[in-house]
PyMOL commands that place a pseudoatom at each C-alpha (Angstrom):
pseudoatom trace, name=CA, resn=UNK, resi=1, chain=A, elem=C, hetatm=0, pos=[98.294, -82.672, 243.929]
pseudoatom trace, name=CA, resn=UNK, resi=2, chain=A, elem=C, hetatm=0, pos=[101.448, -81.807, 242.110]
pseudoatom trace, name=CA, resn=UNK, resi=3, chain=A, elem=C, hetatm=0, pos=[103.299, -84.754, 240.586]
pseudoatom trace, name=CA, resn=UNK, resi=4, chain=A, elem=C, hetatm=0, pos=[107.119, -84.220, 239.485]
pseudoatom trace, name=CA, resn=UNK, resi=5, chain=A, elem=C, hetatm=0, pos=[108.857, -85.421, 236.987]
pseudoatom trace, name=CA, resn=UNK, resi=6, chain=A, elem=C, hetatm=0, pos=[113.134, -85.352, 236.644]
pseudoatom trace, name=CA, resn=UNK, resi=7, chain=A, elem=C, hetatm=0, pos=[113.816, -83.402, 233.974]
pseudoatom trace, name=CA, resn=UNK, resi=8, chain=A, elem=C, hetatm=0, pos=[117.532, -83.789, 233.768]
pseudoatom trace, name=CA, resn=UNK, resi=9, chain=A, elem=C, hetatm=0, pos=[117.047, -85.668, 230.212]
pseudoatom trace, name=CA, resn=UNK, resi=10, chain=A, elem=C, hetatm=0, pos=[115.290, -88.606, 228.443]
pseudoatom trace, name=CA, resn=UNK, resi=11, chain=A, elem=C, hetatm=0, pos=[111.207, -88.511, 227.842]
pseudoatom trace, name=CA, resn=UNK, resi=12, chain=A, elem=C, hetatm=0, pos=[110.322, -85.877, 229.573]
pseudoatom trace, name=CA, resn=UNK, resi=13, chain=A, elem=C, hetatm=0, pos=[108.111, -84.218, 227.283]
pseudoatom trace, name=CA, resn=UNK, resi=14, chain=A, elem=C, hetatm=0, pos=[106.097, -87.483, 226.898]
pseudoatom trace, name=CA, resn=UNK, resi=15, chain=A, elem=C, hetatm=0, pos=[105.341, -87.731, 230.728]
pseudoatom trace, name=CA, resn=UNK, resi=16, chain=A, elem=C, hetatm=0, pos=[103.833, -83.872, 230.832]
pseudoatom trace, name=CA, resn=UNK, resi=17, chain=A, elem=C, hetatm=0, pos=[101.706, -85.133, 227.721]
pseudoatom trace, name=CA, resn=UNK, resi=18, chain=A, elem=C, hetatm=0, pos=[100.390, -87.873, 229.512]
pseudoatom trace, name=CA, resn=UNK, resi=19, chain=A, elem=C, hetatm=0, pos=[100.084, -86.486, 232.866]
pseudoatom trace, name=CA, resn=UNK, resi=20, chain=A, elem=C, hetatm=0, pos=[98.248, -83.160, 230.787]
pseudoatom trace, name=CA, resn=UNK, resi=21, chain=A, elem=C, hetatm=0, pos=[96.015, -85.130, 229.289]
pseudoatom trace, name=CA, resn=UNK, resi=22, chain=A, elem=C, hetatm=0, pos=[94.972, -87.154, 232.612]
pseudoatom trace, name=CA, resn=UNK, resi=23, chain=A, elem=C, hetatm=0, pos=[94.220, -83.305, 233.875]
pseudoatom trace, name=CA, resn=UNK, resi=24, chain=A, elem=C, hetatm=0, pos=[96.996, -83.812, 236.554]
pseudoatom trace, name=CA, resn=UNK, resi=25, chain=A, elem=C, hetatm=0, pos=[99.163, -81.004, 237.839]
pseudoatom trace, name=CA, resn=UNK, resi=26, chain=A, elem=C, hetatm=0, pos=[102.896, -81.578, 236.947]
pseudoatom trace, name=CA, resn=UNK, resi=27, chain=A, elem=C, hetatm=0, pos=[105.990, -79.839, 237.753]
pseudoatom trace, name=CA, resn=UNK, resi=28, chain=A, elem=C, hetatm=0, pos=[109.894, -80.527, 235.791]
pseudoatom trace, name=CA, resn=UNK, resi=29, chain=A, elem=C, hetatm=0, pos=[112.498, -80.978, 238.949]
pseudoatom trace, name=CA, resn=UNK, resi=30, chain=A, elem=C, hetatm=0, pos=[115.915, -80.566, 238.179]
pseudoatom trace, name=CA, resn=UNK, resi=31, chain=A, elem=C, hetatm=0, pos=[117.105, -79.710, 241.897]
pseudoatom trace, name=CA, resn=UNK, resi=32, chain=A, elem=C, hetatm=0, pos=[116.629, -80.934, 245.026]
pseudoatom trace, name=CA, resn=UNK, resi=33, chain=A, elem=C, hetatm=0, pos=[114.739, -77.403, 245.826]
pseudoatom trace, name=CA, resn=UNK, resi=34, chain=A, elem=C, hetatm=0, pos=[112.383, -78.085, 243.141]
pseudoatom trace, name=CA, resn=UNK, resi=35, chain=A, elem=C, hetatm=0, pos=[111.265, -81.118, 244.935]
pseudoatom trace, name=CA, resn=UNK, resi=36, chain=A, elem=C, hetatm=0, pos=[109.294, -79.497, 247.858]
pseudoatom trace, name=CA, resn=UNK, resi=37, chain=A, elem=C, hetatm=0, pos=[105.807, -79.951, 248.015]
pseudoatom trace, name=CA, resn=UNK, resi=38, chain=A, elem=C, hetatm=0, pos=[105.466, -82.961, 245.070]
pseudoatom trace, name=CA, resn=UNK, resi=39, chain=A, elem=C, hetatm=0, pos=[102.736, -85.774, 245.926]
pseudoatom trace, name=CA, resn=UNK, resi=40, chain=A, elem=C, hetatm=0, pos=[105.020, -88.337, 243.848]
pseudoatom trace, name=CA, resn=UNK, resi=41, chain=A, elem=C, hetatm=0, pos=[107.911, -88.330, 241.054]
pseudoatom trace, name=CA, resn=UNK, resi=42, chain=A, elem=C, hetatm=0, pos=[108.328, -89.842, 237.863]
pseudoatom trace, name=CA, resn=UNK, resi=43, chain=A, elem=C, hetatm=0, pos=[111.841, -90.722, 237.294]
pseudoatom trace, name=CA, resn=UNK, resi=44, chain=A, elem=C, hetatm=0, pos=[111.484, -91.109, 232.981]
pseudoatom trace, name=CA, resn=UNK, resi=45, chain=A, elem=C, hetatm=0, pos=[113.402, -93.197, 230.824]
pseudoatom trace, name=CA, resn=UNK, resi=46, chain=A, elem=C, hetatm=0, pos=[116.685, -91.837, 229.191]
pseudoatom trace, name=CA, resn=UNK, resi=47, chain=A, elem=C, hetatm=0, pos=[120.125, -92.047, 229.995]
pseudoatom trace, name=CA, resn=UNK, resi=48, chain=A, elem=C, hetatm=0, pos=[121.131, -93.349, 233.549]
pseudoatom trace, name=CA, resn=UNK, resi=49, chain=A, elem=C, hetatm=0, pos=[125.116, -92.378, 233.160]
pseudoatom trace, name=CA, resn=UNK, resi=50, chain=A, elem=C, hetatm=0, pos=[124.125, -89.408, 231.573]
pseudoatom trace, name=CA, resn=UNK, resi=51, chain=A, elem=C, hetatm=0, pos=[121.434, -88.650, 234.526]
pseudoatom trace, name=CA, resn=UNK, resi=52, chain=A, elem=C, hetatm=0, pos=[123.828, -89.362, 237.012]
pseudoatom trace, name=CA, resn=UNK, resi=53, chain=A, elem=C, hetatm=0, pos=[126.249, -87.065, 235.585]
pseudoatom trace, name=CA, resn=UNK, resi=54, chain=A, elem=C, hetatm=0, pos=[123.635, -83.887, 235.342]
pseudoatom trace, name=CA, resn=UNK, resi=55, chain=A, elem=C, hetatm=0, pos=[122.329, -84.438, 238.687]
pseudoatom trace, name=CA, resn=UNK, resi=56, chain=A, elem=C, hetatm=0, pos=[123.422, -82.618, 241.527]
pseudoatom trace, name=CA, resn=UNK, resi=57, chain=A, elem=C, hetatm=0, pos=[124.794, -84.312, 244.819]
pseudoatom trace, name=CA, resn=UNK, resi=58, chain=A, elem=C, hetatm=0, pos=[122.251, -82.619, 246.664]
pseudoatom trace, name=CA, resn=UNK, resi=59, chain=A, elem=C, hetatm=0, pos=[119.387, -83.816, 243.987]
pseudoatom trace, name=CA, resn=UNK, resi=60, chain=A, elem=C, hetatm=0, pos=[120.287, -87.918, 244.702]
pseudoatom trace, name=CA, resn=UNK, resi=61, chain=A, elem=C, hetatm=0, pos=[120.330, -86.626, 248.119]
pseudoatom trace, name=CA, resn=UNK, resi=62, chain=A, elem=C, hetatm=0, pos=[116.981, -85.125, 248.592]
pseudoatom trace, name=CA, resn=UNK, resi=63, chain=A, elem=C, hetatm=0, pos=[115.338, -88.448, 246.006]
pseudoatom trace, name=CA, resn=UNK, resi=64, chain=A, elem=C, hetatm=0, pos=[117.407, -90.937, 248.592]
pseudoatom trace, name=CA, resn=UNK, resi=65, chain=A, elem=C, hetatm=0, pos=[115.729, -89.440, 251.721]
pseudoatom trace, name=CA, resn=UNK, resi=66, chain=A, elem=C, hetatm=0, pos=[112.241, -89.128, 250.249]
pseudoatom trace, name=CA, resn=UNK, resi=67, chain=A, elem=C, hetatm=0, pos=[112.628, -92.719, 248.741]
pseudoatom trace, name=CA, resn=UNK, resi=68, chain=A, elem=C, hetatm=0, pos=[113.082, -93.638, 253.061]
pseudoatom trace, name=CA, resn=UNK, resi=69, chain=A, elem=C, hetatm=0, pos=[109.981, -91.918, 254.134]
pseudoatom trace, name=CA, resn=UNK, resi=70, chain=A, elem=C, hetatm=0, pos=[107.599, -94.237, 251.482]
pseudoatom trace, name=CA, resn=UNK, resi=71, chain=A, elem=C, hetatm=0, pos=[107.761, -90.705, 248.681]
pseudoatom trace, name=CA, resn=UNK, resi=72, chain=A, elem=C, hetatm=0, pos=[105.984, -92.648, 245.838]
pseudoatom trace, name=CA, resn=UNK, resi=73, chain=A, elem=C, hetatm=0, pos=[108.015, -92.977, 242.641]
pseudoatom trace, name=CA, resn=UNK, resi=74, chain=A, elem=C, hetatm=0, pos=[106.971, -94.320, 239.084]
pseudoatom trace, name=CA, resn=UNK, resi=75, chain=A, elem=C, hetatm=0, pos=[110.170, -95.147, 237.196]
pseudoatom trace, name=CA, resn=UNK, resi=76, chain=A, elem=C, hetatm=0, pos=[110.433, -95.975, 233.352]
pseudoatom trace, name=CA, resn=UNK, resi=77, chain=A, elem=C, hetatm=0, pos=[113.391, -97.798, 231.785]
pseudoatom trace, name=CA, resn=UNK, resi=78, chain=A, elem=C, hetatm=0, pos=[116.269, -95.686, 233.417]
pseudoatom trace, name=CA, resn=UNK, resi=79, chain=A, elem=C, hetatm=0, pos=[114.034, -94.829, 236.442]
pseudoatom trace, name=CA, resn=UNK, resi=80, chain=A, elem=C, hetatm=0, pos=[113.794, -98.209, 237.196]
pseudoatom trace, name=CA, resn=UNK, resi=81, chain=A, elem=C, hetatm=0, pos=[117.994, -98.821, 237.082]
pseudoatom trace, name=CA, resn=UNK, resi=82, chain=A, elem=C, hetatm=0, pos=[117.798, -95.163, 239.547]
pseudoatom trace, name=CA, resn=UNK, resi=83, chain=A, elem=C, hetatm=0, pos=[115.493, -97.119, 241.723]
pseudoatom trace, name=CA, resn=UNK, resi=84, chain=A, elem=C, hetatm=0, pos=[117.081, -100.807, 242.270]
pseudoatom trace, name=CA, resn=UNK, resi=85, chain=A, elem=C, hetatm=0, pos=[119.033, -101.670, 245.347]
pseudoatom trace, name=CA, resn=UNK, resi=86, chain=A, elem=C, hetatm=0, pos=[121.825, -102.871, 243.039]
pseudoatom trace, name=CA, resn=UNK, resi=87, chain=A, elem=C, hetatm=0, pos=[123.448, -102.728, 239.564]
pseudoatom trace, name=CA, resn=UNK, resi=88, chain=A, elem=C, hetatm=0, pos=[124.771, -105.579, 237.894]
pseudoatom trace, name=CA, resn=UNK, resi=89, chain=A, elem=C, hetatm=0, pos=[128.403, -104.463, 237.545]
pseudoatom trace, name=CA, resn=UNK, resi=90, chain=A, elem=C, hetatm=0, pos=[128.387, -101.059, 239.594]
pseudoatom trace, name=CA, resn=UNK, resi=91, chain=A, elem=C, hetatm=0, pos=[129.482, -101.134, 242.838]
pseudoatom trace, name=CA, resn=UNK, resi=92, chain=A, elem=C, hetatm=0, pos=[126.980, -98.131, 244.272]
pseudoatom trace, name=CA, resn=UNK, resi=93, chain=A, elem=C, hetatm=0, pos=[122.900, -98.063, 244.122]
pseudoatom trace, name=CA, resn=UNK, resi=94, chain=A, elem=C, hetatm=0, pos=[121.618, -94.844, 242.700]
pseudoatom trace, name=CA, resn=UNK, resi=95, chain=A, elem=C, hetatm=0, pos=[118.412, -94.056, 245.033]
pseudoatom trace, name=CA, resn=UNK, resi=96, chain=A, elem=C, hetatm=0, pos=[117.978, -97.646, 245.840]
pseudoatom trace, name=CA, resn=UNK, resi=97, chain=A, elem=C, hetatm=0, pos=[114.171, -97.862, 246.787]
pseudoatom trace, name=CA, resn=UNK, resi=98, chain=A, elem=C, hetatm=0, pos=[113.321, -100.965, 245.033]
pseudoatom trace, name=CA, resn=UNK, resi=99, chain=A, elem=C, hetatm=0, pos=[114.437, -103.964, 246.593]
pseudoatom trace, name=CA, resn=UNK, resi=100, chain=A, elem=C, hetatm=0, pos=[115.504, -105.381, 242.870]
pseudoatom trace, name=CA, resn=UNK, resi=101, chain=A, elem=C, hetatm=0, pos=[118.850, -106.322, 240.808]
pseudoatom trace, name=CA, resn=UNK, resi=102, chain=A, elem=C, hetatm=0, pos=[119.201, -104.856, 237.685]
pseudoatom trace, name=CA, resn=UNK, resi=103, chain=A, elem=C, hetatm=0, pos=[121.183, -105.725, 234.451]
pseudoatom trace, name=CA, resn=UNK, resi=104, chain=A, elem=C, hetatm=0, pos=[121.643, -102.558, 232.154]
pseudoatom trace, name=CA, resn=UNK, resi=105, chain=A, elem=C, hetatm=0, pos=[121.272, -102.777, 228.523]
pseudoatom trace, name=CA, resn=UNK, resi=106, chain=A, elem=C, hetatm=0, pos=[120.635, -106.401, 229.418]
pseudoatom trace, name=CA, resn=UNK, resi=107, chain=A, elem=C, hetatm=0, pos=[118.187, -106.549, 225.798]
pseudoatom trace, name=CA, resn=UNK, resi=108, chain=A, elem=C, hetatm=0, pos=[121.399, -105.478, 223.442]
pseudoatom trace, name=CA, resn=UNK, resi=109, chain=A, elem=C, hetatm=0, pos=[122.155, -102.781, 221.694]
pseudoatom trace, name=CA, resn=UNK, resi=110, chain=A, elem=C, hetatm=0, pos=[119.815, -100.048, 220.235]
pseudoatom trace, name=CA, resn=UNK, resi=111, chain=A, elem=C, hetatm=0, pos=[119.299, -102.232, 216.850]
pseudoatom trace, name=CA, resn=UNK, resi=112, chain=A, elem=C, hetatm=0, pos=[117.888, -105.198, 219.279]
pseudoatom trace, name=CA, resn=UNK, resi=113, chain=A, elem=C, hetatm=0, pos=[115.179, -102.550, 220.366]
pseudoatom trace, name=CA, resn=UNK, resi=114, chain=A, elem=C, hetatm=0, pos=[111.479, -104.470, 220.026]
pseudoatom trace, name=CA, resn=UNK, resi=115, chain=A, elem=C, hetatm=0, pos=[108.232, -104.030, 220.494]
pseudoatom trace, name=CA, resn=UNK, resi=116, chain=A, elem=C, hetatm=0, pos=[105.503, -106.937, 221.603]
pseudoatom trace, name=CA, resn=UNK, resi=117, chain=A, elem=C, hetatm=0, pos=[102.966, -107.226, 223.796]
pseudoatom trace, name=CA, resn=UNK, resi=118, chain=A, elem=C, hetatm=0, pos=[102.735, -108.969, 227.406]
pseudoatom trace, name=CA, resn=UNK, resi=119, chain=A, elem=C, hetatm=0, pos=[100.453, -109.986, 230.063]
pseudoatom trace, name=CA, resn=UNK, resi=120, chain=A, elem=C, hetatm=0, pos=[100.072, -107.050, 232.741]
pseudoatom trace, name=CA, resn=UNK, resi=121, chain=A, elem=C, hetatm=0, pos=[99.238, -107.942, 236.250]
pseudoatom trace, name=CA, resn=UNK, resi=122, chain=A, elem=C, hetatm=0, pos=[96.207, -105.546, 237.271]
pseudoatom trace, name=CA, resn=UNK, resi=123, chain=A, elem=C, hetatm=0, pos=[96.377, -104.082, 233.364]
pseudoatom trace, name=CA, resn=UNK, resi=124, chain=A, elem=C, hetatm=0, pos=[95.325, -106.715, 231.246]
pseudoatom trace, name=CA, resn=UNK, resi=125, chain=A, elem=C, hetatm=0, pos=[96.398, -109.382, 228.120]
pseudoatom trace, name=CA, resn=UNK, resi=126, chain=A, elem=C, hetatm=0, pos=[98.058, -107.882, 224.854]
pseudoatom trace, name=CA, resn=UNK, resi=127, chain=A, elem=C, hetatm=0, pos=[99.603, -104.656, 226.388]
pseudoatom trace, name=CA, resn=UNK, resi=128, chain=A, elem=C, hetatm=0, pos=[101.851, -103.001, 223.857]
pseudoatom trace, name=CA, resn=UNK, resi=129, chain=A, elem=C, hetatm=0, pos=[105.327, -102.352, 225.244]
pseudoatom trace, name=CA, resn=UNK, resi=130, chain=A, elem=C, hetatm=0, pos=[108.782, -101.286, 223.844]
pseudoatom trace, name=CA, resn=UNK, resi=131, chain=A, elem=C, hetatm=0, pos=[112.172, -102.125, 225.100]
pseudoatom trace, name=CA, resn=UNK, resi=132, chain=A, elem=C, hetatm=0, pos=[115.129, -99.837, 223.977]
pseudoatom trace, name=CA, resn=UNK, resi=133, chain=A, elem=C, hetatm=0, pos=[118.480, -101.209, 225.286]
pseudoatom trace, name=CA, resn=UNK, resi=134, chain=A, elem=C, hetatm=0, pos=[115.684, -102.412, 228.115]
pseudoatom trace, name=CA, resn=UNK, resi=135, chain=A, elem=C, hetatm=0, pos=[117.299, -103.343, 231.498]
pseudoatom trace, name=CA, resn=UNK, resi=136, chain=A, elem=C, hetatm=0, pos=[116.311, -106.676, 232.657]
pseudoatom trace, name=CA, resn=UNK, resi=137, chain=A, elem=C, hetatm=0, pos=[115.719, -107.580, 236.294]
pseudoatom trace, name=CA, resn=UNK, resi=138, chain=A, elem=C, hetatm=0, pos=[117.331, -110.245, 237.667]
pseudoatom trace, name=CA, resn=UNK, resi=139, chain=A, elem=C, hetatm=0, pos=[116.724, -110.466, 241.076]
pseudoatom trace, name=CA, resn=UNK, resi=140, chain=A, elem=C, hetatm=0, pos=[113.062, -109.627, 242.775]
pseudoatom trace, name=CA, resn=UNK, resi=141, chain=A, elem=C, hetatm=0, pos=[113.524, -108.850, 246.940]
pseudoatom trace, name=CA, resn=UNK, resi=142, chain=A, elem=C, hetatm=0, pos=[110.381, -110.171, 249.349]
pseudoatom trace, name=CA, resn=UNK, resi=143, chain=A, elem=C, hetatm=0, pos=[107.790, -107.726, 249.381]
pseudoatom trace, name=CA, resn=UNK, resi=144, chain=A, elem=C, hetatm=0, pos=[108.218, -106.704, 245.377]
pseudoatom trace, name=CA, resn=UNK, resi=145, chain=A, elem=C, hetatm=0, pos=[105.372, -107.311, 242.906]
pseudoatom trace, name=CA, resn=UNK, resi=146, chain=A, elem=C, hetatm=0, pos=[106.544, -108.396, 239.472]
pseudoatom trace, name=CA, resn=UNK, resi=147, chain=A, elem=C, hetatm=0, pos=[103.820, -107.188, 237.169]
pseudoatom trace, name=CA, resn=UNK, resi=148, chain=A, elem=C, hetatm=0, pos=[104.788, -108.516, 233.888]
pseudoatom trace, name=CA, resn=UNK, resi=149, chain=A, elem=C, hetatm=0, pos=[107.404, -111.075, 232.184]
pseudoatom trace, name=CA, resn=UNK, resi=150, chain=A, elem=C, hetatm=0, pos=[109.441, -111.893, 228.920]
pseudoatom trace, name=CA, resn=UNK, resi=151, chain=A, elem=C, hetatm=0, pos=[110.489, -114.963, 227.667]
pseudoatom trace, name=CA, resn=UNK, resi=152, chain=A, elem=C, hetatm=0, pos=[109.907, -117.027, 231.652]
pseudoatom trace, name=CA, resn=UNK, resi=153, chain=A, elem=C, hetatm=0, pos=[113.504, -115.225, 232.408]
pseudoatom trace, name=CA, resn=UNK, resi=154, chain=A, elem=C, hetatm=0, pos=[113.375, -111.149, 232.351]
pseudoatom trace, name=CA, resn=UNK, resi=155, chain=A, elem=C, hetatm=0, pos=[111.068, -109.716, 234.797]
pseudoatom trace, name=CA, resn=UNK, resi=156, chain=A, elem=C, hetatm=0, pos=[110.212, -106.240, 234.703]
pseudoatom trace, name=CA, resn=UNK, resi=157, chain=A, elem=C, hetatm=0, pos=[108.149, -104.359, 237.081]
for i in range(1, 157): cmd.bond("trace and resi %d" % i, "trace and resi %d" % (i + 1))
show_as sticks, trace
zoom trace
């Protein structure tokens, strides 16, 4: 079982170091060739404009139609915003997989970055998390599990 991860930019090199030290097989996928035999994808946190300008038509393609036959996905931080159904202020959907409404940046600018801990769904109390210019979801669709909150008001998944 090969698991990819977009390697376009953002924390790339912190998802092989986990997924190396969990002994799973990984593979970088910068095209939509590159995608081919993957058991899942990890979309990583980074840059979503930035992403969407690097990738290839074809890439979003290929990531749209696997997203439609049930491809699993794990998205961090900007992988999330590439996998919500809508965009606060954007008229398009990236891949739109995730039946959720997201506001980018929604947590400030980079100096408002924090850390703190929340309750986890399935994880556990006191799990330590960071949010960097963190998107906030504000709309859930039927059939989404929200595994953590902040604050009563941003839900993240």
């Amino acid at each position: 079982m090969t698991i990819g991860i977009l390697g376009l930019q953002g924390a790339v090199r912190e998802h092989i170091r986990c997924l190396s030290r969990l002994g799973t097989e990984w593979r970088v996928a910068k095209r939509a060739d590159e995608l081919d035999g993957l058991a899942g994808m990890i979309l990583p946190g980074g840059e979503s404009t930035t992403i969407s300008l690097l990738a290839d038509g074809a890439l979003f393609e290929e990531l749209c139609r696997l997203a439609n036959t049930g491809f699993p996905f794990f998205g961090t931080c900007v992988g999330m915003i590439l996998l919500a159904t809508k965009i606060e202020g954007q008229e398009n959907a990236y891949i739109g997989a995730i039946d959720i409404t997201i506001a980018r940046n929604a947590s400030g600018r980079q100096v408002n970055s924090f850390e703190t801990t929340l309750q986890v769904k399935e994880i556990g109390d006191d799990v330590p998390v960071v949010f960097i210019r963190a998107p906030y979801v504000t709309r859930v669709g039927q059939g989404v599990l929200t595994l953590a909150e902040h604050d009563g008001r941003e839900t993240y998944l």
